[in-house]
PADRENDREN-336633 format. One record per residue: z negated, x, y of N, C-alpha, C, O, CB in turn; residue number from 1. Coordinates in steps of 0.02 Angstrom, whole numbers, plus 32768, in hexadecimal, padded with zeros to 4 digits. Last residue first. Glycine has a CB too. Layout:
+------+------+------+------+------+------+------+------+------+------+------+------+------+------+------+-----+
|  n.Z |  n.X |  n.Y | ca.Z | ca.X | ca.Y |  c.Z |  c.X |  c.Y |  o.Z |  o.X |  o.Y | cb.Z | cb.X | cb.Y | num |
+------+------+------+------+------+------+------+------+------+------+------+------+------+------+------+-----+
|    Z |    X |    Y |    Z |    X |    Y |    Z |    X |    Y |    Z |    X |    Y |    Z |    X |    Y | NUM |
...
+------+------+------+------+------+------+------+------+------+------+------+------+------+------+------+-----+
//
This chain:
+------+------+------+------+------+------+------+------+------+------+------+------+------+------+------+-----+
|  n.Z |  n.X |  n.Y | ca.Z | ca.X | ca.Y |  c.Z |  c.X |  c.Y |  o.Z |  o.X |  o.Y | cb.Z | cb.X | cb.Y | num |
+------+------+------+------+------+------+------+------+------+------+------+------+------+------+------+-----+
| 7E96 | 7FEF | 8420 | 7E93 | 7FC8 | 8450 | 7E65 | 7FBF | 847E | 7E6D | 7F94 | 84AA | 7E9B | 7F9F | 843D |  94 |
| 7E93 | 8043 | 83C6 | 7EBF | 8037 | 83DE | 7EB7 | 8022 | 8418 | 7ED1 | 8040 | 8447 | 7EDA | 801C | 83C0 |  93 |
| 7DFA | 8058 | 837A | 7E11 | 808C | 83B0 | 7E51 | 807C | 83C3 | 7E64 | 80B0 | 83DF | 7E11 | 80D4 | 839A |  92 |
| 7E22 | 7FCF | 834F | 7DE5 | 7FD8 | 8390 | 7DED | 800E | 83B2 | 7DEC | 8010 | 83F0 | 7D99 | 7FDD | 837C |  91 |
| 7E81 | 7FF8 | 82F0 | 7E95 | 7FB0 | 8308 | 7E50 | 7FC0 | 8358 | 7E63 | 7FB5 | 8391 | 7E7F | 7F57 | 82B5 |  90 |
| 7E37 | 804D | 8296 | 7E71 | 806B | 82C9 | 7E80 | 802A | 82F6 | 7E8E | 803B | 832F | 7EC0 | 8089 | 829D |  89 |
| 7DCB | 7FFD | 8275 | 7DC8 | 8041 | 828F | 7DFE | 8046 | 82B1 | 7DF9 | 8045 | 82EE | 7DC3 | 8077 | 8261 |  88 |
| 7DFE | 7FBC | 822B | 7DD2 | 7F7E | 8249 | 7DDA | 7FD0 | 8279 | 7DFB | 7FC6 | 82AC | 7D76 | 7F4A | 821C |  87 |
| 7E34 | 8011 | 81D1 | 7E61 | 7FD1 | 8205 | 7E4C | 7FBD | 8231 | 7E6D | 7FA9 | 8262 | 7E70 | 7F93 | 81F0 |  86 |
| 7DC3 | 802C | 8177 | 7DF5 | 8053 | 81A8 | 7E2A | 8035 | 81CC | 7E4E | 805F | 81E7 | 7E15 | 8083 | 8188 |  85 |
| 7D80 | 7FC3 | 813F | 7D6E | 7FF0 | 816F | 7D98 | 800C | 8193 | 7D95 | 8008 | 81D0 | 7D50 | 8019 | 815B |  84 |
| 7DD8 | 7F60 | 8106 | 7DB5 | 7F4B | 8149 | 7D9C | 7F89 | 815D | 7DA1 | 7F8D | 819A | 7D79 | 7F13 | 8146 |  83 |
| 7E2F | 7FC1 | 80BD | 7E43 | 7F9E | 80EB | 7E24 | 7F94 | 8122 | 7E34 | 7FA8 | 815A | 7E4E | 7F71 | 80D9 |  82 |
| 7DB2 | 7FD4 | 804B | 7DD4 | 8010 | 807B | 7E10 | 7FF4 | 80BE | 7E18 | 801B | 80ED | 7E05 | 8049 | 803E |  81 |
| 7DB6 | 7F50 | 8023 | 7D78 | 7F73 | 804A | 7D98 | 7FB1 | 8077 | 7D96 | 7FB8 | 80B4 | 7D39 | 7F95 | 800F |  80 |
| 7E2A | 7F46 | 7FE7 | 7E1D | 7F1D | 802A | 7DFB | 7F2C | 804C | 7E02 | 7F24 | 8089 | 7E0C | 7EEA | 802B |  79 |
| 7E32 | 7F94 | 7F90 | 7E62 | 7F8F | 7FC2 | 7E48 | 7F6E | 7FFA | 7E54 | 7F7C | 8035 | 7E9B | 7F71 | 7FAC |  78 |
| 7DB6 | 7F91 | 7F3E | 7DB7 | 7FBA | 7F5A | 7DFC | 7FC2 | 7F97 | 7DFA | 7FEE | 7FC2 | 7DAC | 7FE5 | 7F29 |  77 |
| 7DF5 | 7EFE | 7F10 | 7DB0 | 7F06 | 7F33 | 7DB6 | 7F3A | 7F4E | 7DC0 | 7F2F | 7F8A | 7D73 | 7F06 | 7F0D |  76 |
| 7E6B | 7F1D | 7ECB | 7E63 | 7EE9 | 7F00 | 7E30 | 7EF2 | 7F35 | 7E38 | 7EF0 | 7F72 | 7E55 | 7EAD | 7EE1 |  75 |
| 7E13 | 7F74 | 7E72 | 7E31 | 7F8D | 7E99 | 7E57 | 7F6A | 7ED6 | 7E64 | 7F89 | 7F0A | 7E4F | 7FAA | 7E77 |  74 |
| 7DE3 | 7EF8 | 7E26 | 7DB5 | 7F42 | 7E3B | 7DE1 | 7F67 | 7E6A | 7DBD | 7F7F | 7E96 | 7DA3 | 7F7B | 7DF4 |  73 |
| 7E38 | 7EB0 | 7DF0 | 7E23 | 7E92 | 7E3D | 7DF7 | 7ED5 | 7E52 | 7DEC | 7EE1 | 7E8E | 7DEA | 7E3B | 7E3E |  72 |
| 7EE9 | 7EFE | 7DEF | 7EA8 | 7EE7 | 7DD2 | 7E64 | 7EBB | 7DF9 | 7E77 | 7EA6 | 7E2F | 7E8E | 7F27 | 7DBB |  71 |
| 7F5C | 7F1A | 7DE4 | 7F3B | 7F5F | 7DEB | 7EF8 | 7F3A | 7DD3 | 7ED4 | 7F54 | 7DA9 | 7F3C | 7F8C | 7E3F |  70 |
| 7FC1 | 7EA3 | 7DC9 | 7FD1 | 7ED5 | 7DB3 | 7FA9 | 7F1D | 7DB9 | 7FC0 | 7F50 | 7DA0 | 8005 | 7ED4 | 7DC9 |  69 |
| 7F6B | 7E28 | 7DE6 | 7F8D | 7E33 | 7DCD | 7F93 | 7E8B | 7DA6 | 7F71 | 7EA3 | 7D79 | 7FB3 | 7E17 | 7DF5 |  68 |
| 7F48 | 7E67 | 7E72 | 7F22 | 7E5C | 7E3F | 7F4C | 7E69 | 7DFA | 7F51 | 7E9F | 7DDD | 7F05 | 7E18 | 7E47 |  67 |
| 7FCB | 7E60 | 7ECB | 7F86 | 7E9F | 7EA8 | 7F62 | 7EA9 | 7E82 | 7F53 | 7EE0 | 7E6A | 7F5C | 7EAF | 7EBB |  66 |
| 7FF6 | 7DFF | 7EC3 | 8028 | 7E12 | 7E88 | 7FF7 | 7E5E | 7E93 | 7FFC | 7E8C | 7E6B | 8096 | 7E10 | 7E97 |  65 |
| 7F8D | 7DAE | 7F18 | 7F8F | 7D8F | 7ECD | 7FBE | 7DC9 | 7E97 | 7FB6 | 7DC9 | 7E5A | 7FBD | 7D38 | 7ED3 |  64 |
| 7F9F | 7E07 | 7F7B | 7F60 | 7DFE | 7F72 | 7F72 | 7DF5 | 7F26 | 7F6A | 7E21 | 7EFC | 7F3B | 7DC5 | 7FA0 |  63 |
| 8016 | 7DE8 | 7FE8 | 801B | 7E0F | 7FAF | 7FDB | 7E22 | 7F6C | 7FE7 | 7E43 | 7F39 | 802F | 7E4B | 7FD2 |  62 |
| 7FB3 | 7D9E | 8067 | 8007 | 7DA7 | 8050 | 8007 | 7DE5 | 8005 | 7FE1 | 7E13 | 8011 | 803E | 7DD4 | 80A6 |  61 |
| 7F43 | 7D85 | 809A | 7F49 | 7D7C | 804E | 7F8D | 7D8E | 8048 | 7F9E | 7D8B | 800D | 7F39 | 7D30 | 802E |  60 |
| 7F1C | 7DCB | 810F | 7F26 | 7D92 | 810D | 7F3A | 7D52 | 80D0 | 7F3F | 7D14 | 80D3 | 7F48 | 7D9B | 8134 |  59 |
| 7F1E | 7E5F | 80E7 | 7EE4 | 7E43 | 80F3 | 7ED3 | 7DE9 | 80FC | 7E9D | 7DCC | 80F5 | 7ED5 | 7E68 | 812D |  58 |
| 7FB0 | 7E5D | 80DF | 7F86 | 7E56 | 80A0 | 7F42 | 7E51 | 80A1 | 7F22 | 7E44 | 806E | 7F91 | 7E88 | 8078 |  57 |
| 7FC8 | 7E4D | 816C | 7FD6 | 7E1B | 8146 | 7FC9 | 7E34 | 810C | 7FE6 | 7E09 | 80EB | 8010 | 7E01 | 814D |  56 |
| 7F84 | 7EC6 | 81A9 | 7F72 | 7E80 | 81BA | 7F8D | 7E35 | 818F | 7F73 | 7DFD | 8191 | 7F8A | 7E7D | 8202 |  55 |
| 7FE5 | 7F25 | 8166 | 7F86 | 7F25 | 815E | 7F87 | 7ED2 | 8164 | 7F8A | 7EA9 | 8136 | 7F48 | 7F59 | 81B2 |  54 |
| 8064 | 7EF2 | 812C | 8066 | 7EF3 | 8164 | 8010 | 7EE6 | 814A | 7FFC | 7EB6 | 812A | 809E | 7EC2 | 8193 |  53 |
| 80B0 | 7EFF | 808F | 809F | 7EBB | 80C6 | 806F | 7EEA | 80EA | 804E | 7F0C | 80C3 | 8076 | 7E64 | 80A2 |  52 |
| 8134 | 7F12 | 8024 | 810F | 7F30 | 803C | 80F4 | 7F04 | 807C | 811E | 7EE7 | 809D | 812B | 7F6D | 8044 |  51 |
| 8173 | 7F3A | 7F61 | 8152 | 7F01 | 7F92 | 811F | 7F3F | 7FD0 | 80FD | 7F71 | 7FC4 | 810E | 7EB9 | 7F53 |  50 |
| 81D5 | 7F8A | 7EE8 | 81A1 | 7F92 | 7F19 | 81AE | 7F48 | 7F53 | 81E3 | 7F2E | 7F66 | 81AA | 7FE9 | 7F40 |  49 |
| 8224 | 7FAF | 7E54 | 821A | 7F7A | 7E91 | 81CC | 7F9A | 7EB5 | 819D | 7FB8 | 7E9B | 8210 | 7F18 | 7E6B |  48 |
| 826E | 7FE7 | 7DB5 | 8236 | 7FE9 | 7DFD | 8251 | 7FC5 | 7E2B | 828D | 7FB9 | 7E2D | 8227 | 8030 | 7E25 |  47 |
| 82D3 | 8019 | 7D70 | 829C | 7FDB | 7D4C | 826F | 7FD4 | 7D8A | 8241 | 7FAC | 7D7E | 8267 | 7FF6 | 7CFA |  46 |
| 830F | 8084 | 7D71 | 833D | 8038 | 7D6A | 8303 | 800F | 7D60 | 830D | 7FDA | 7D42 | 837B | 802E | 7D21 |  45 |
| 82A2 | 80E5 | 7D9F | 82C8 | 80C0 | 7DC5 | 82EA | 807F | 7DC6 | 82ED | 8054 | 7DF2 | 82E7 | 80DB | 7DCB |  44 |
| 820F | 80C4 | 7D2A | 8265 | 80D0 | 7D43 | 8279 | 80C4 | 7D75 | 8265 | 808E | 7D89 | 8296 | 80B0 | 7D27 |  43 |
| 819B | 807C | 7D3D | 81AF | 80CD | 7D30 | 81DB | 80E8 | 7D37 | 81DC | 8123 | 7D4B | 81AE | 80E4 | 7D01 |  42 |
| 816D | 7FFE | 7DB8 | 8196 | 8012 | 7D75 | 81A1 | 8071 | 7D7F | 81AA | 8096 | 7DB0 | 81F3 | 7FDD | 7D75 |  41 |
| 8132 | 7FC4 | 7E4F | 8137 | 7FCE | 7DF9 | 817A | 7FEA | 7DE7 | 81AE | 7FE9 | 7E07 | 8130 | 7F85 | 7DCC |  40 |
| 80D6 | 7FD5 | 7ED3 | 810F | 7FEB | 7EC2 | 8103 | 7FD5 | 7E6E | 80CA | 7FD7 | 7E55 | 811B | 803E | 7EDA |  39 |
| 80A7 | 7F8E | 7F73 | 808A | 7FA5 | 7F1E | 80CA | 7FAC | 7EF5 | 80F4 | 7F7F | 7EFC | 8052 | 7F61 | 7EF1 |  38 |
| 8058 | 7FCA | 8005 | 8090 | 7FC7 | 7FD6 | 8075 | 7FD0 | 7F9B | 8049 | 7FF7 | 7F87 | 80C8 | 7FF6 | 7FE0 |  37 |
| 804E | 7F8A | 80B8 | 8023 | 7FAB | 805D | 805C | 7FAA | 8038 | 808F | 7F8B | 804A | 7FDD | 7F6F | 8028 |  36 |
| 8033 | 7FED | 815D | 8057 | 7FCE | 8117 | 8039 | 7FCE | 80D4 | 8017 | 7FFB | 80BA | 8095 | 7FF0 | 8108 |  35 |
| 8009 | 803D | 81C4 | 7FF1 | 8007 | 81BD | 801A | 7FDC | 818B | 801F | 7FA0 | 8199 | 7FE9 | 7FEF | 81F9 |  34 |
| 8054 | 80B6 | 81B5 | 807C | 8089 | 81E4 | 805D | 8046 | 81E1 | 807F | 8016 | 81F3 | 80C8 | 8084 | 81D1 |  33 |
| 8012 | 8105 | 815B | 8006 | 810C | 8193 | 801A | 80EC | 81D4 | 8005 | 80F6 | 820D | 800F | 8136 | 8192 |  32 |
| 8002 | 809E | 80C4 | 8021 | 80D6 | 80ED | 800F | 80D7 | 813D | 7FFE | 80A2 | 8157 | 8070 | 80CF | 80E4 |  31 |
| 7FD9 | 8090 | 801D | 7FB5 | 807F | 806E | 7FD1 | 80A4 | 809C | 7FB4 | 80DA | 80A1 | 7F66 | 808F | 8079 |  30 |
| 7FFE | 8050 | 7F92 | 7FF1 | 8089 | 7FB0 | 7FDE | 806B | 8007 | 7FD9 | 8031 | 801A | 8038 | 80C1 | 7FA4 |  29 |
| 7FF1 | 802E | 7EE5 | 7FF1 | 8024 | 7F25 | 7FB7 | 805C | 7F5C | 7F80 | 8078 | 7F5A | 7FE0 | 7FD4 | 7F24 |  28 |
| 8055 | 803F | 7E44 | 8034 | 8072 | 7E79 | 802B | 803D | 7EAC | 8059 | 8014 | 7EAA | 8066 | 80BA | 7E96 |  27 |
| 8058 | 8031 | 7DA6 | 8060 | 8012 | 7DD4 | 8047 | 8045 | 7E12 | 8022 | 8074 | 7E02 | 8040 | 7FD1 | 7DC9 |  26 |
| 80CE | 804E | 7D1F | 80A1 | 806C | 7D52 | 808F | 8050 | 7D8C | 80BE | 8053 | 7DB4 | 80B6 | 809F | 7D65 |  25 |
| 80C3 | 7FF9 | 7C72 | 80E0 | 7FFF | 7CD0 | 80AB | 8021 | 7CDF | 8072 | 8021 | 7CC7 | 80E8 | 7FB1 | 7D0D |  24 |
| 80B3 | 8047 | 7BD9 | 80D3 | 8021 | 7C13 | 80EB | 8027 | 7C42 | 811B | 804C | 7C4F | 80C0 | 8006 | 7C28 |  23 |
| 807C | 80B9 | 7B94 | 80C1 | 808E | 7B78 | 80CC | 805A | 7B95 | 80EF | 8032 | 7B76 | 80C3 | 8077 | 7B35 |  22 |
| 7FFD | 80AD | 7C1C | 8009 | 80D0 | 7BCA | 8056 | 809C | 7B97 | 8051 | 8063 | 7B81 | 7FA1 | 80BD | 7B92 |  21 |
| 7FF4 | 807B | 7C92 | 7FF0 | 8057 | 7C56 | 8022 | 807F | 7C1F | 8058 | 8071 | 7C05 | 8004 | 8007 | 7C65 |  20 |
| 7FA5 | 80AB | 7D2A | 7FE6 | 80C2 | 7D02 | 7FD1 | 80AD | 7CB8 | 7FA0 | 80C9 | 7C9F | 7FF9 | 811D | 7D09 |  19 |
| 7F90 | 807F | 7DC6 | 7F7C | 8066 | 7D80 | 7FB6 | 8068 | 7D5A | 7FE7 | 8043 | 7D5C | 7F5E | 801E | 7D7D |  18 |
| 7F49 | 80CF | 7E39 | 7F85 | 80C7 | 7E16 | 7F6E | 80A5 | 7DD8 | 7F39 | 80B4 | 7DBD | 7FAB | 8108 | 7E09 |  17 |
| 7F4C | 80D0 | 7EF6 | 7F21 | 80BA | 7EC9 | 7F60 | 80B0 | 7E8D | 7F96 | 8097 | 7E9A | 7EF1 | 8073 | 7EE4 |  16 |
| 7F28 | 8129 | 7F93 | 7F63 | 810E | 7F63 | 7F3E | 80EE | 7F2A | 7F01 | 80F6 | 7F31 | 7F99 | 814C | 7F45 |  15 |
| 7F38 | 8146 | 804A | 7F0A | 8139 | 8011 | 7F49 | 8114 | 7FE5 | 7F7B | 80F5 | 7FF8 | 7EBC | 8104 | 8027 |  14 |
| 7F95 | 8164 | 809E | 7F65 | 818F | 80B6 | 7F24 | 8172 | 807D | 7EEA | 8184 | 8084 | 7F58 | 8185 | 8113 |  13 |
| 803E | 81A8 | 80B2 | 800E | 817D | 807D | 7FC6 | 819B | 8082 | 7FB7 | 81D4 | 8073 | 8029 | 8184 | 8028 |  12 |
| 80A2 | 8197 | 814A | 805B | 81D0 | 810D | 803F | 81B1 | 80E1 | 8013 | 8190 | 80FD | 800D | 81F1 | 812F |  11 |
| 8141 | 8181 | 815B | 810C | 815C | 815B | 80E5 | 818D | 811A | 80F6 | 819F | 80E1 | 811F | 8105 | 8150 |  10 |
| 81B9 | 81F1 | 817F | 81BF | 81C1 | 8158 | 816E | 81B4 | 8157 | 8152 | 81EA | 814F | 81E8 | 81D2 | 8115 |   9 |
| 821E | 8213 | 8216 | 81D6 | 824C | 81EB | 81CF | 81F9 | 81BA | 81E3 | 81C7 | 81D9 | 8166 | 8274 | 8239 |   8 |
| 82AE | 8246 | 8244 | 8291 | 820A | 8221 | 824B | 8229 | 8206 | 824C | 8259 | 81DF | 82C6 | 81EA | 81E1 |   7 |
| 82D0 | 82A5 | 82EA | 82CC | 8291 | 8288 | 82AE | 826D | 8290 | 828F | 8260 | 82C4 | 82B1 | 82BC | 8246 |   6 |
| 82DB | 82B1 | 8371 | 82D7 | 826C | 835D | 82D8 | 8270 | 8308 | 82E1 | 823C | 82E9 | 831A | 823E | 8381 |   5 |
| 82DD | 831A | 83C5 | 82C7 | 8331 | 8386 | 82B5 | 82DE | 8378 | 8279 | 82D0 | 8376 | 8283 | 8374 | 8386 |   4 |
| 8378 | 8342 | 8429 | 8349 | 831C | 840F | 8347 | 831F | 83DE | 8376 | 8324 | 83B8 | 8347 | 82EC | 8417 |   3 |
| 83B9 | 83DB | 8476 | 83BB | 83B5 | 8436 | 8387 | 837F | 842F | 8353 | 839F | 8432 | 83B2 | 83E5 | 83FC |   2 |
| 8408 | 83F1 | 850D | 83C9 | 83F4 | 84EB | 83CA | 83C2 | 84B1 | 83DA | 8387 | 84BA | 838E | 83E6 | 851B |   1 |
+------+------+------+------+------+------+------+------+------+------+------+------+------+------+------+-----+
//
């Protein structure tokens, strides 16, 4: 009997993009494995992505290079959408 062990790769279940017209693209995204990620650059040869764990960007880990690069309006809408739906799956967890 075969095991169905594939890799299914983490859902992005909210995204936010700030695409700068003859610049960087920045994207941060929210995946289903309780992860954030903020990704830059348009190219491949030119991109990097950062990624910290709900509880540690609720804890400030990656906070300052969000701003930074998406803004505090959307800092704000990350975090808000954080505490609700975390605060959510973290109670129906446990």
């Amino acid at each position: 009997m075969a095991s169905n062990n594939t890799y299914q790769p983490p859902k992005q279940l909210q995204q936010w993009r700030n695409d700068i017209p003859d610049g960087e693209l920045y994207c941060l995204y929210i995946t289903d494995d309780d992860q954030v990620w903020l990704t830059a650059g348009r190219f491949a040869h030119a991109a990097g992505a950062s990624s910290v764990h709900v509880s540690e960007f609720l804890a400030g880990q990656l906070n300052a290079q969000v701003i930074k690069c998406m803004g505090h309006t959307v800092f704000a809408e990350v975090v808000a959408y954080l505490q609700q739906h975390h605060t959510k799956a973290s109670s129906n967890n446990g």
